[in-house]
Backbone bond lengths (Angstrom), bond angles and torsions (degrees), N, CA, C in turn:
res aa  C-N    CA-C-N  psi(-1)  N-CA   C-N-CA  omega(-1)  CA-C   N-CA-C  phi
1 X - - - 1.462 - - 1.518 108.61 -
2 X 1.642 109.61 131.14 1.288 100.76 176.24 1.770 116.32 -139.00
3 X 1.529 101.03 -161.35 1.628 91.16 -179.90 1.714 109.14 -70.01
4 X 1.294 124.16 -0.93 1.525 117.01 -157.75 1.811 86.53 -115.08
5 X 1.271 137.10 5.34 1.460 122.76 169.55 1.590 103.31 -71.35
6 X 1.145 91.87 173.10 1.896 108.07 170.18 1.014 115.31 -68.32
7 X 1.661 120.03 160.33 1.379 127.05 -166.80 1.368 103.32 -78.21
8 X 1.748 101.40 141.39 1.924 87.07 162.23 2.102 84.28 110.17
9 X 1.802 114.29 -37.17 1.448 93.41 -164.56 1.468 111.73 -118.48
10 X 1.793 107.06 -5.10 0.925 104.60 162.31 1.839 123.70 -109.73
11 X 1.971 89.98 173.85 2.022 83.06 -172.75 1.338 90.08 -85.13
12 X 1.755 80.20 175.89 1.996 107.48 -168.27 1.985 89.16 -90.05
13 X 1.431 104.56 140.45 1.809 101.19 143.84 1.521 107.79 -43.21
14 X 1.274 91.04 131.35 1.629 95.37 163.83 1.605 115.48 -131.87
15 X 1.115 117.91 93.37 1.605 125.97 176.81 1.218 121.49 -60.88
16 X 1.409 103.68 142.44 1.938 100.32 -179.23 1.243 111.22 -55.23
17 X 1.642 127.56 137.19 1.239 108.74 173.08 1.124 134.18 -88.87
18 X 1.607 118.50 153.32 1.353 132.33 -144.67 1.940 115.54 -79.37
19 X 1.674 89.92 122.04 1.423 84.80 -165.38 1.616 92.32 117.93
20 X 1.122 138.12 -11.74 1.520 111.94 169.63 1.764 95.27 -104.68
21 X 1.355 101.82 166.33 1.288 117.42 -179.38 1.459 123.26 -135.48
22 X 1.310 114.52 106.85 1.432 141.09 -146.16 1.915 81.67 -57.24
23 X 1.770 103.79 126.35 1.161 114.31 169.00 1.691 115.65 -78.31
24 X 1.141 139.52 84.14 1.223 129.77 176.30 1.619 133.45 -67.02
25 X 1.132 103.14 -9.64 1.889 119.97 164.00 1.391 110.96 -69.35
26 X 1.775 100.31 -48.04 1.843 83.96 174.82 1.529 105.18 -55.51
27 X 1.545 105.87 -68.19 1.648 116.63 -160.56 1.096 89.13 -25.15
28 X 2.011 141.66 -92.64 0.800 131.50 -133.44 1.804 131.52 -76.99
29 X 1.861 90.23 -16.64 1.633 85.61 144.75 1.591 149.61 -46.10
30 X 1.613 86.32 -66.45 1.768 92.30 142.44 1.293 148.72 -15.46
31 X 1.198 99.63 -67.74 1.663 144.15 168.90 1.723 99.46 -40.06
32 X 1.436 117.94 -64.82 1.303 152.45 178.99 2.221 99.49 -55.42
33 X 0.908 99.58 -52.15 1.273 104.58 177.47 1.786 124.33 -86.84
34 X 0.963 120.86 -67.59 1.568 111.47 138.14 1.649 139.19 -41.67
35 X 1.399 117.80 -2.77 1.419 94.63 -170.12 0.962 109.73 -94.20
36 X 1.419 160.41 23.07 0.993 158.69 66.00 1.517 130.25 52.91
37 X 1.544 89.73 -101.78 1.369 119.68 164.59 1.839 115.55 -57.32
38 X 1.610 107.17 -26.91 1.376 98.68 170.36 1.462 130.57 -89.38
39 X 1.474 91.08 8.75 1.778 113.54 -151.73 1.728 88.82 -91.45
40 X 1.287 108.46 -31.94 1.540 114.25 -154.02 1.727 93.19 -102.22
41 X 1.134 115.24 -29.24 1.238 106.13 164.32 1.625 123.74 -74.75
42 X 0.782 117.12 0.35 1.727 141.57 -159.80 1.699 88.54 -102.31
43 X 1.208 115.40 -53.29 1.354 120.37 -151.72 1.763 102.99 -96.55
44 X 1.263 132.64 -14.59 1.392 171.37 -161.58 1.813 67.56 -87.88
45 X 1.569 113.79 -103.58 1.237 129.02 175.48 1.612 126.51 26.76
46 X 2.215 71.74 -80.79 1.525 79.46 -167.44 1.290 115.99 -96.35
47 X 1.363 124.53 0.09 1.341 125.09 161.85 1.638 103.63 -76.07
48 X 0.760 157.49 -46.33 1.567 139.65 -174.91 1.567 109.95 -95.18
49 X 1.387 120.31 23.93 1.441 149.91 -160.19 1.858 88.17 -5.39
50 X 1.771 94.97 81.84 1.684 92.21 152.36 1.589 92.78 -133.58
51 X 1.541 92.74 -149.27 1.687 90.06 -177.88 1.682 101.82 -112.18
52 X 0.974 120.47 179.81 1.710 127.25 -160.01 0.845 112.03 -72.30
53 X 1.125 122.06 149.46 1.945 129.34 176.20 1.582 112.31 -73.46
54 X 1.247 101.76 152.11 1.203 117.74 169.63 1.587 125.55 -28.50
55 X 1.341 98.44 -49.73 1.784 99.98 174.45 1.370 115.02 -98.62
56 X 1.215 126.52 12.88 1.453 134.78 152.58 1.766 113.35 -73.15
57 X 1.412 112.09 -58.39 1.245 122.46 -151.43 2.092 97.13 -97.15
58 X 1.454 111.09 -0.06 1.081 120.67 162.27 2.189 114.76 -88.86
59 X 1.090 97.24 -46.19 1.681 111.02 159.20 1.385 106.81 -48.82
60 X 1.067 117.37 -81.99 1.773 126.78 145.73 1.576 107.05 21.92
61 X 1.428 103.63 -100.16 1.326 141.39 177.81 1.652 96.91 -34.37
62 X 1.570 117.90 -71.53 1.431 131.15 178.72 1.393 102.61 -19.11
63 X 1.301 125.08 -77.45 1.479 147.25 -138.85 1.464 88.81 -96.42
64 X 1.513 149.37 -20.44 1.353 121.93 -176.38 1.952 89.82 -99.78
65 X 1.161 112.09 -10.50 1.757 120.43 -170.93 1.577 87.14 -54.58
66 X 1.922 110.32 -58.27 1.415 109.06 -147.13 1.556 112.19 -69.95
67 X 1.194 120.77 14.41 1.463 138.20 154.62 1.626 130.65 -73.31
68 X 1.673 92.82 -33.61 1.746 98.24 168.68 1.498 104.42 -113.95
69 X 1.393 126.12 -9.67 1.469 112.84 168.39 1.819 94.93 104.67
70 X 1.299 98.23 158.82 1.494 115.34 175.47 1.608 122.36 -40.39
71 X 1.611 92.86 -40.09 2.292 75.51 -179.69 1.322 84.21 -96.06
72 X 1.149 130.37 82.91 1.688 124.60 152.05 1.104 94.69 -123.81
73 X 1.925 107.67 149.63 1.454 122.83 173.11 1.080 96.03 -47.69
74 X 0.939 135.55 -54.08 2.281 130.87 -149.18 1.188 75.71 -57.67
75 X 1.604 125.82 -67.84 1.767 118.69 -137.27 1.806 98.47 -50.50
76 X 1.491 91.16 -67.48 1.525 97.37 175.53 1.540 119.08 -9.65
77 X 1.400 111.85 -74.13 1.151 140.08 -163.05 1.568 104.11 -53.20
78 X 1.623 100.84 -44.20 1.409 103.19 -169.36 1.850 101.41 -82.38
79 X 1.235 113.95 2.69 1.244 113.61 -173.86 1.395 106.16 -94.02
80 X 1.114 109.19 -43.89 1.349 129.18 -158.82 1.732 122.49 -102.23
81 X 1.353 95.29 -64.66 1.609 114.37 170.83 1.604 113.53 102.57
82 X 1.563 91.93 18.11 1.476 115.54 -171.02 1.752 91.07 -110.29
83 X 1.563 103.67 135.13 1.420 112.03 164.51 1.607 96.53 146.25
84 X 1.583 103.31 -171.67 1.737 112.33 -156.76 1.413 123.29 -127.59
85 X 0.721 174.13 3.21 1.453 177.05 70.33 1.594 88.30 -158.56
86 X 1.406 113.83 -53.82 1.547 95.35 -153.17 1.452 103.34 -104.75
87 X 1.636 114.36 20.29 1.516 119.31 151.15 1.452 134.51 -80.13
88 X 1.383 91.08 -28.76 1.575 124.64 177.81 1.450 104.57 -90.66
89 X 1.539 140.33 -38.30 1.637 122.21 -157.98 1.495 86.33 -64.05
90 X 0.861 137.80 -115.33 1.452 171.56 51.02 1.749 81.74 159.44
91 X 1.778 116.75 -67.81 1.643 115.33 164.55 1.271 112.16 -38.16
92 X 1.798 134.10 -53.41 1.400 121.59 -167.25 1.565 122.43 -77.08
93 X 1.323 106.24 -15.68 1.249 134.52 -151.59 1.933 102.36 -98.59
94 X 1.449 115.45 -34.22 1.319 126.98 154.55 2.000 115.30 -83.92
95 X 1.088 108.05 -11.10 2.056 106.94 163.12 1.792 94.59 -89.52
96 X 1.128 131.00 -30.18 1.536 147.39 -147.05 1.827 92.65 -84.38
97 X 1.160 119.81 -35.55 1.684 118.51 -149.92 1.876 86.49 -125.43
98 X 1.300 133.03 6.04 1.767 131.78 -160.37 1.309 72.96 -84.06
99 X 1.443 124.10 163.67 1.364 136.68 139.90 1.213 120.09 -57.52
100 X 1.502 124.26 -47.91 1.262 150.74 172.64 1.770 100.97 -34.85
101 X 1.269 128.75 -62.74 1.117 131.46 179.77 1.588 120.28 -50.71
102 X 1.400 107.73 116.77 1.721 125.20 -165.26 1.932 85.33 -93.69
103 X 1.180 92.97 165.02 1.328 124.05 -168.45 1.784 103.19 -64.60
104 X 1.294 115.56 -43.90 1.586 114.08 174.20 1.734 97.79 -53.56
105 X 1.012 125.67 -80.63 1.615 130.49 -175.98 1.280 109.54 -34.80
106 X 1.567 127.50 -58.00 1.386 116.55 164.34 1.703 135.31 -44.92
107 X 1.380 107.37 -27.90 1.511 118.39 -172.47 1.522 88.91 -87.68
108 X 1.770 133.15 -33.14 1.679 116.19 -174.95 1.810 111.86 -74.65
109 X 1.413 103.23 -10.89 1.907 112.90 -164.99 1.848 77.94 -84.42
110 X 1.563 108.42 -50.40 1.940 91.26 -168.71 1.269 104.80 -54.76
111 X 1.238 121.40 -50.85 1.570 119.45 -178.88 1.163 121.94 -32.37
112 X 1.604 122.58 -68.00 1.293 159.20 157.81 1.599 103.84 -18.80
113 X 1.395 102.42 -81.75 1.212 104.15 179.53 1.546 142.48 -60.50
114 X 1.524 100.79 -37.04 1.849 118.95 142.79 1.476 127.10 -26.64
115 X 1.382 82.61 -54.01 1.756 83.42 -169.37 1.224 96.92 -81.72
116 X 1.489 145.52 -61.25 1.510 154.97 -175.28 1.980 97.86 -22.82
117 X 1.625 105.14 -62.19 1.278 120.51 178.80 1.793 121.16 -44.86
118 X 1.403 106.61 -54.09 1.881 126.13 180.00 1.760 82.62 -72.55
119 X 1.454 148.83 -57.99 1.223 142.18 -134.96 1.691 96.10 -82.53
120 X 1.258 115.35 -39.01 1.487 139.93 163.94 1.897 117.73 -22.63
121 X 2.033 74.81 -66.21 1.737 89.73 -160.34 1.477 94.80 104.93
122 X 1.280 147.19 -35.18 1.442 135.09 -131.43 1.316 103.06 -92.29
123 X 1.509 126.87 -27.12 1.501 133.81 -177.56 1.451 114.22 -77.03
124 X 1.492 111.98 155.35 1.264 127.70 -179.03 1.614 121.82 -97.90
125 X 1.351 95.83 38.26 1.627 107.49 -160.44 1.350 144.40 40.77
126 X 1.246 123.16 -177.52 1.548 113.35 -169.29 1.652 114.37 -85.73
127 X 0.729 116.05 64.28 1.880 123.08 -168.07 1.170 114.59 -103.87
128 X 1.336 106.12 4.03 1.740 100.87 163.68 1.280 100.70 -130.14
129 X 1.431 131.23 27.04 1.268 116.80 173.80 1.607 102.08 -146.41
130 X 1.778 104.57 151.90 1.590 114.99 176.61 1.139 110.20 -70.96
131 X 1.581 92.04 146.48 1.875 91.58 -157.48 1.653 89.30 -80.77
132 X 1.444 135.61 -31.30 1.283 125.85 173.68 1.512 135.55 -42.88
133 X 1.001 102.30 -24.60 1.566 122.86 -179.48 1.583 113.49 -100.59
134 X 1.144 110.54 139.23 1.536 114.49 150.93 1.307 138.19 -15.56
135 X 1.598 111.17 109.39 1.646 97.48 -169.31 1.724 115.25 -47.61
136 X 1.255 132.38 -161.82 0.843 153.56 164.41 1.836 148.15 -165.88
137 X 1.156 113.75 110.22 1.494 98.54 -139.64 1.601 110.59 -74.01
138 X 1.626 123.93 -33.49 1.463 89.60 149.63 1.421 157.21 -9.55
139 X 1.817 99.29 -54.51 1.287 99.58 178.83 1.550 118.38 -93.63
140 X 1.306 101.83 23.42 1.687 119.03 -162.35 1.734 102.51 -99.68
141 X 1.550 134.12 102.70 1.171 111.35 168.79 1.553 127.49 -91.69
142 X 1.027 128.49 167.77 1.294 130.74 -163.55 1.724 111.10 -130.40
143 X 1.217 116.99 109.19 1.629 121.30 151.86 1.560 117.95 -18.35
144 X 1.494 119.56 103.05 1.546 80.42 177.91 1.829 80.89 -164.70
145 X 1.636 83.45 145.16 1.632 103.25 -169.83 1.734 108.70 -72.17
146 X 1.064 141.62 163.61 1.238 139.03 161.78 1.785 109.99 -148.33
147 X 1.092 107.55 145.99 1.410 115.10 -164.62 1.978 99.25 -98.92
148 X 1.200 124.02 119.05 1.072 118.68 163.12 1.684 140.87 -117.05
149 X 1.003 156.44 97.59 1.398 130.08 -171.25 1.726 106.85 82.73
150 X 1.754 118.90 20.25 1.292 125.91 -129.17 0.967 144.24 -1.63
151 X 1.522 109.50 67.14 1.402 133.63 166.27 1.576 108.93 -131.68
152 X 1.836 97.77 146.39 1.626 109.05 -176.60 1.680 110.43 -81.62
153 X 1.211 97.10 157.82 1.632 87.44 -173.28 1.680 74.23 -147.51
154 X 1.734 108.75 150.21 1.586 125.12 154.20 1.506 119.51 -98.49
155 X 1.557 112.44 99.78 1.818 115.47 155.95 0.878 122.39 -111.18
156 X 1.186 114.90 -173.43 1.554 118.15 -157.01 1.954 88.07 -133.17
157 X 1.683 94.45 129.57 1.615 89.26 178.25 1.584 86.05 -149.98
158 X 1.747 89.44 153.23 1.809 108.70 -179.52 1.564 100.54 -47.89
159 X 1.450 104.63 145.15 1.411 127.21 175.27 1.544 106.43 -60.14
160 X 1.346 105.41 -38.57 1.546 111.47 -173.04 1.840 111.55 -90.26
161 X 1.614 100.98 40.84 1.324 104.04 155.99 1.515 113.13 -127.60
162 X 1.443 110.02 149.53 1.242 116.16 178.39 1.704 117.84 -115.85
163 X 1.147 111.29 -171.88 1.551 123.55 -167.80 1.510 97.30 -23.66
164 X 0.803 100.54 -72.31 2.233 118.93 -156.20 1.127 92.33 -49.87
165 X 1.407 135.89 -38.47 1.272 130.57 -145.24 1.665 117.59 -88.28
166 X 1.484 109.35 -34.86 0.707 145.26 161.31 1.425 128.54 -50.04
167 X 1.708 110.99 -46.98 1.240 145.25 162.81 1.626 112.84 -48.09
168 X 1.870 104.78 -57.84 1.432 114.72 165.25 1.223 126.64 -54.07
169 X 1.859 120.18 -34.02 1.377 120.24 172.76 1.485 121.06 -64.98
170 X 1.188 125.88 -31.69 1.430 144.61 -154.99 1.974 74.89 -91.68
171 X 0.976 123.50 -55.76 1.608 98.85 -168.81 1.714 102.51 -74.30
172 X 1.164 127.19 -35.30 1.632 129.99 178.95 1.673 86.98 -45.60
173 X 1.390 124.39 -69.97 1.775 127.51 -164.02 1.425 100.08 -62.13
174 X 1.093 135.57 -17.53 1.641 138.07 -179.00 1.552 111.61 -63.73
175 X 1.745 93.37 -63.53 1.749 111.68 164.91 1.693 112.05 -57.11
176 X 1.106 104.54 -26.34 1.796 84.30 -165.78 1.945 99.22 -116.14
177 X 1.581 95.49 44.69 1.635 114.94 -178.40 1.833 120.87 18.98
178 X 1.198 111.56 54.44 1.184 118.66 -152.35 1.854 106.74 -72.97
179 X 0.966 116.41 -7.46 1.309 141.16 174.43 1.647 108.75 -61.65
180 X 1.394 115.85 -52.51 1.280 137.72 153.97 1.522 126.70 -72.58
181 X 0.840 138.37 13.57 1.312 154.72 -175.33 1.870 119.49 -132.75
182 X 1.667 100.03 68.60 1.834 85.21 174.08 1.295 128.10 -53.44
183 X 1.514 112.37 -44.41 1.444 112.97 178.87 0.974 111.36 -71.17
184 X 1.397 145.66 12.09 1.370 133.58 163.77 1.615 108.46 -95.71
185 X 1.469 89.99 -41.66 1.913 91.11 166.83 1.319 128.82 -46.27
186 X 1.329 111.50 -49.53 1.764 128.01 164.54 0.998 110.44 -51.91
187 X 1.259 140.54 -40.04 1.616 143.33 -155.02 1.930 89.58 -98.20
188 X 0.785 143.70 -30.50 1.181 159.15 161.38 1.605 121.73 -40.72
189 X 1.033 91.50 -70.36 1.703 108.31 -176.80 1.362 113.27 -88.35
190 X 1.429 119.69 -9.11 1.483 123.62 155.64 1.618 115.23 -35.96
191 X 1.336 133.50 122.70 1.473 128.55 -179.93 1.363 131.89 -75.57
192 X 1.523 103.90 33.92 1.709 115.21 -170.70 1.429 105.00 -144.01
193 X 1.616 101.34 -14.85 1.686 108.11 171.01 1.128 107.64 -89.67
194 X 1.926 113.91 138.69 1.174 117.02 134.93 1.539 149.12 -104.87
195 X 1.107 104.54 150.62 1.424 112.58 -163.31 1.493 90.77 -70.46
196 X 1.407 137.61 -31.54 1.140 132.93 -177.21 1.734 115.70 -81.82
197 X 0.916 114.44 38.24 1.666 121.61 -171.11 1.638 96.05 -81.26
198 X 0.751 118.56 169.20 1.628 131.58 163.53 1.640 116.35 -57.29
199 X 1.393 109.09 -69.67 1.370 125.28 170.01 1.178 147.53 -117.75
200 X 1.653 119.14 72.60 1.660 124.96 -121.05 1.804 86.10 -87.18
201 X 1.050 118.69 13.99 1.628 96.41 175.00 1.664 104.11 -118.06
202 X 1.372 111.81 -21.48 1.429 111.94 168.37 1.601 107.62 -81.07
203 X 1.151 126.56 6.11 1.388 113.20 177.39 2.036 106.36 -124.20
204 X 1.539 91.88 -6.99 1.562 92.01 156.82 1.343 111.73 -81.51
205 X 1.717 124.18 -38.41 1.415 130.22 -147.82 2.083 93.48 -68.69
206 X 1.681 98.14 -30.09 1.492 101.49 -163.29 1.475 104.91 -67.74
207 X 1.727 121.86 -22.27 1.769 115.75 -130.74 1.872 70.89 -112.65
208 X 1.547 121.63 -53.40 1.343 123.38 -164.23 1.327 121.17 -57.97
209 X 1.498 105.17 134.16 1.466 123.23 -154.73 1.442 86.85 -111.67
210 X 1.045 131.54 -61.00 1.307 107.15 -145.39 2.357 95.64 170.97
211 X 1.307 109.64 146.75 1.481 116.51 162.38 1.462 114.47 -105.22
212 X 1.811 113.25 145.13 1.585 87.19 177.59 1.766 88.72 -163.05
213 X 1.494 109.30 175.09 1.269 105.90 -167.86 1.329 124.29 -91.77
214 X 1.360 104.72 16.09 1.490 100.39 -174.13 1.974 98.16 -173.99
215 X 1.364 117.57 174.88 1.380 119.16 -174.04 2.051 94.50 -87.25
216 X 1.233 110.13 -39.89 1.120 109.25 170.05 1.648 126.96 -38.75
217 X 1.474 102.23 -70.26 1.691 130.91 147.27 1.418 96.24 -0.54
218 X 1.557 124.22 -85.42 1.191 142.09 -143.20 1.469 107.65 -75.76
219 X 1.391 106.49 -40.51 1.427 111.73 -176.98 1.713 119.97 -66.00
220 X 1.616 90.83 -25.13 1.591 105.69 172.07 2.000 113.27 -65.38
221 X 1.140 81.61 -48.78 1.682 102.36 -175.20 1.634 115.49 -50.13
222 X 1.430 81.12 -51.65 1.954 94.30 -174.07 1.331 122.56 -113.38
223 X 1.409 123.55 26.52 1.335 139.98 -178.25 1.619 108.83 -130.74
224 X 1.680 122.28 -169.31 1.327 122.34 175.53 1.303 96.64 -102.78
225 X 1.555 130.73 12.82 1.513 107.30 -140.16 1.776 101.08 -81.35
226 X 0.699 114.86 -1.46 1.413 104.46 -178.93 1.770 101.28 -103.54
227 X 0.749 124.22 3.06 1.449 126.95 139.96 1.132 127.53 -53.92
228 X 1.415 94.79 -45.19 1.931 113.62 -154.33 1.687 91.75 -91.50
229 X 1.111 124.77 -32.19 1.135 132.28 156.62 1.573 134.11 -50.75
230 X 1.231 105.09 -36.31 1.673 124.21 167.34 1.501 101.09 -72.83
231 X 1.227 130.99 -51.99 1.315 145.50 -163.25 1.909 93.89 -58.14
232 X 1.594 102.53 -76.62 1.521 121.22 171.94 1.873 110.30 -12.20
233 X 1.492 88.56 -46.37 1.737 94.44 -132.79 2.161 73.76 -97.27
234 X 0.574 115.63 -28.33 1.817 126.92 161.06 1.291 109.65 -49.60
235 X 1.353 131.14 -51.00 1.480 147.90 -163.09 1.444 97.44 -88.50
236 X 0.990 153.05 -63.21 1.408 158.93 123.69 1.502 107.29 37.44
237 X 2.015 80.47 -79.34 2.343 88.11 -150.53 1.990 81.74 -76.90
238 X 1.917 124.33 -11.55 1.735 89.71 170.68 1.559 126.79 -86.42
239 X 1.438 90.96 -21.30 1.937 100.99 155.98 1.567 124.98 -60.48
240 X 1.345 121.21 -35.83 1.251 129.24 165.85 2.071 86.57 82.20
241 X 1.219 80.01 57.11 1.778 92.37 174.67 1.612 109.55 -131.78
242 X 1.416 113.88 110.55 1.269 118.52 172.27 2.166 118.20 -37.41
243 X 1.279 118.75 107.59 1.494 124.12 174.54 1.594 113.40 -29.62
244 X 1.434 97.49 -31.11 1.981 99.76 -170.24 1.790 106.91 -76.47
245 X 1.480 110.33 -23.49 1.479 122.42 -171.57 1.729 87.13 -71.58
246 X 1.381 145.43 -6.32 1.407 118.85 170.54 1.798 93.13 -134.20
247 X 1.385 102.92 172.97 1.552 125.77 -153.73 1.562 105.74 -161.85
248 X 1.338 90.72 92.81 2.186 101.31 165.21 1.668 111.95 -41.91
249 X 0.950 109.94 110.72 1.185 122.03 141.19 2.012 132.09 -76.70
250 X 1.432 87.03 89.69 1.747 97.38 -167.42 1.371 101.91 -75.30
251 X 1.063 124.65 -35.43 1.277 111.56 174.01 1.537 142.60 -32.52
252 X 1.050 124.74 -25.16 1.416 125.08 -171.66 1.914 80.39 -109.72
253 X 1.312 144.20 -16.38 1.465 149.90 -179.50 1.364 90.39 -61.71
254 X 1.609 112.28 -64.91 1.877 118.69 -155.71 1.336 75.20 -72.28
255 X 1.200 150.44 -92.70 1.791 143.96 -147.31 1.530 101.05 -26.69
256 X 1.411 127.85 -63.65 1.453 122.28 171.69 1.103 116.90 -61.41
257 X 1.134 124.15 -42.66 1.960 113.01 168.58 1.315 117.39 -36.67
258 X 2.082 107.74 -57.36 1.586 97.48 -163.57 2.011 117.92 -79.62
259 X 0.868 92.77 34.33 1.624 118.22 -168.39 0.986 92.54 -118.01
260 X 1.254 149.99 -31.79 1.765 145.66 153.08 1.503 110.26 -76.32
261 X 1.459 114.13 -38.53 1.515 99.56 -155.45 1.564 90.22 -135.75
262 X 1.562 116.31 156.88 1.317 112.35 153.44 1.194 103.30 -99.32
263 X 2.031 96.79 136.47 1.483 103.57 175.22 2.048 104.55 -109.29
264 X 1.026 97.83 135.12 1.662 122.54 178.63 1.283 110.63 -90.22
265 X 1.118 140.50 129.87 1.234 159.01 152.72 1.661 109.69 -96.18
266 X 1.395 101.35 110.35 1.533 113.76 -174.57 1.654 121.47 -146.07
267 X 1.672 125.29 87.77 1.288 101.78 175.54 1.617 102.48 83.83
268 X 1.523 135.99 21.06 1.515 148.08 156.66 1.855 89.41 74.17
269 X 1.634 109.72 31.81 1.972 101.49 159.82 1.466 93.71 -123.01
270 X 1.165 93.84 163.39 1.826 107.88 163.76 1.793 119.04 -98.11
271 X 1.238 131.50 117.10 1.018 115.74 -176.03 1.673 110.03 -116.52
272 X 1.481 100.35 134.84 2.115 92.83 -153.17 1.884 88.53 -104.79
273 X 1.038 116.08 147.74 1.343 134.94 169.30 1.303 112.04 -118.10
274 X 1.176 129.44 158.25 1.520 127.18 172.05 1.732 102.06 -102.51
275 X 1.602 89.52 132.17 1.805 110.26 -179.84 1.352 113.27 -41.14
């Protein structure tokens, strides 16, 4: 379940509320008493390089809970094993950004949050990061719906953003009328873009190829084939072979095209990006 299901089936963000102050003596008591058991699940991990089991990333949950106290999603979670990615970021994601938080606690929230993300479905996998090392949620993107101009749109933004941040993008896409803009939508919801880039229109202006009315269209545009076609239809009148006696097969053409370009299907246009 994620932010991009229908209304009514998915959960709300729920942020720590404002005015408590994440106890970090419990956590790291905790921490002290579980790490252990989370150490070996950690190591479980990265030898069969997936992401943590269920009763790892519930331990997990336990020990970052005892920072917001018993009715916190984590606690829950760690109680239960019941809860949502985007019930839970928002608590890990405020221990995740404290100063207070040392580098052990940060490496159990990537964990935490990794797995929550793959357990989801909602992430775009680990493709910017060595699978030897420690996930990291920066390089982690996330599926995630955003409401604009009131309309839903699908981008992809770092794992290691929370509510607000999110909040700021939806006004960045407000200003840059994204509602009106298909090819920016396409370039968007691509699963290697982020919406969290620095400068999402200078890094569309670089990738965008071109709009067109058809996959055919495109292949003309960004290929030789109408060269190869001049050439064809050349070879022909010196064979003294009627042009209609042969028939392109584009197919194996578009297979090598989308290996250069991503092609988008949006609204009956094609919108091509470079791979």
């Amino acid at each position: 379940m994620n932010e991009h299901e229908p209304d009514g089936a998915r959960p709300e963000a729920r942020p720590p509320r404002v005015g408590d102050e994440p106890d970090f003596r419990r956590l790291e008591v905790a921490r002290g008493r579980f790490g252990q058991m989370i150490a070996e699940g950690i190591t479980t991990a990265h030898t069969e390089q997936t992401e943590i089991d269920d009763g790892t990333a519930r331990c997990i949950a336990h020990v970052l809970g005892r920072a917001h106290g018993r009715e916190s999603a984590l606690a829950d979670f760690g109680r239960t094993g019941e809860g949502h990615y985007l019930t839970l970021r928002d608590e890990y994601l405020d221990l995740y950004g404290d100063e207070r938080a040392d580098a052990d606690t940060k490496e159990l929230i990537d964990w935490l949050g990794t797995y929550l993300v793959h357990r989801e479905n909602t992430g775009t996998g680990r493709q910017f990061m060595n699978e030897h090392l420690p996930p990291k949620l920066e390089q982690l993107l996330v599926r995630t719906s955003v409401t604009v101009g009131g309309n839903r749109f699908i981008v992809n933004i770092p794992a290691s953003w929370d509510s607000g941040e999110v909040d700021g993008l939806i006004e960045t896409l407000t200003d840059l009328q994204l509602p009106k803009d298909n090819a920016l939508q396409a370039f968007l919801a691509l699963p290697d873009v982020s919406a969290g880039t620095d400068n999402i229109m200078e890094s569309f202006h670089e990738a965008f190829a071109g709009t067109y009315s058809s996959e055919e269209d495109a292949l003309r545009a960004l290929s030789p084939l109408e060269e190869w076609e001049t050439s064809l239809a050349d070879w022909c009148i010196d064979q003294g072979i009627e042009p209609e006696a042969l028939d392109w097969n584009y197919a194996p053409l578009l297979e090598r095209l989308r290996g250069i370009y991503d092609l988008v299907e949006s609204e009956g246009r094609i919108h091509a990006f470079v791979a």
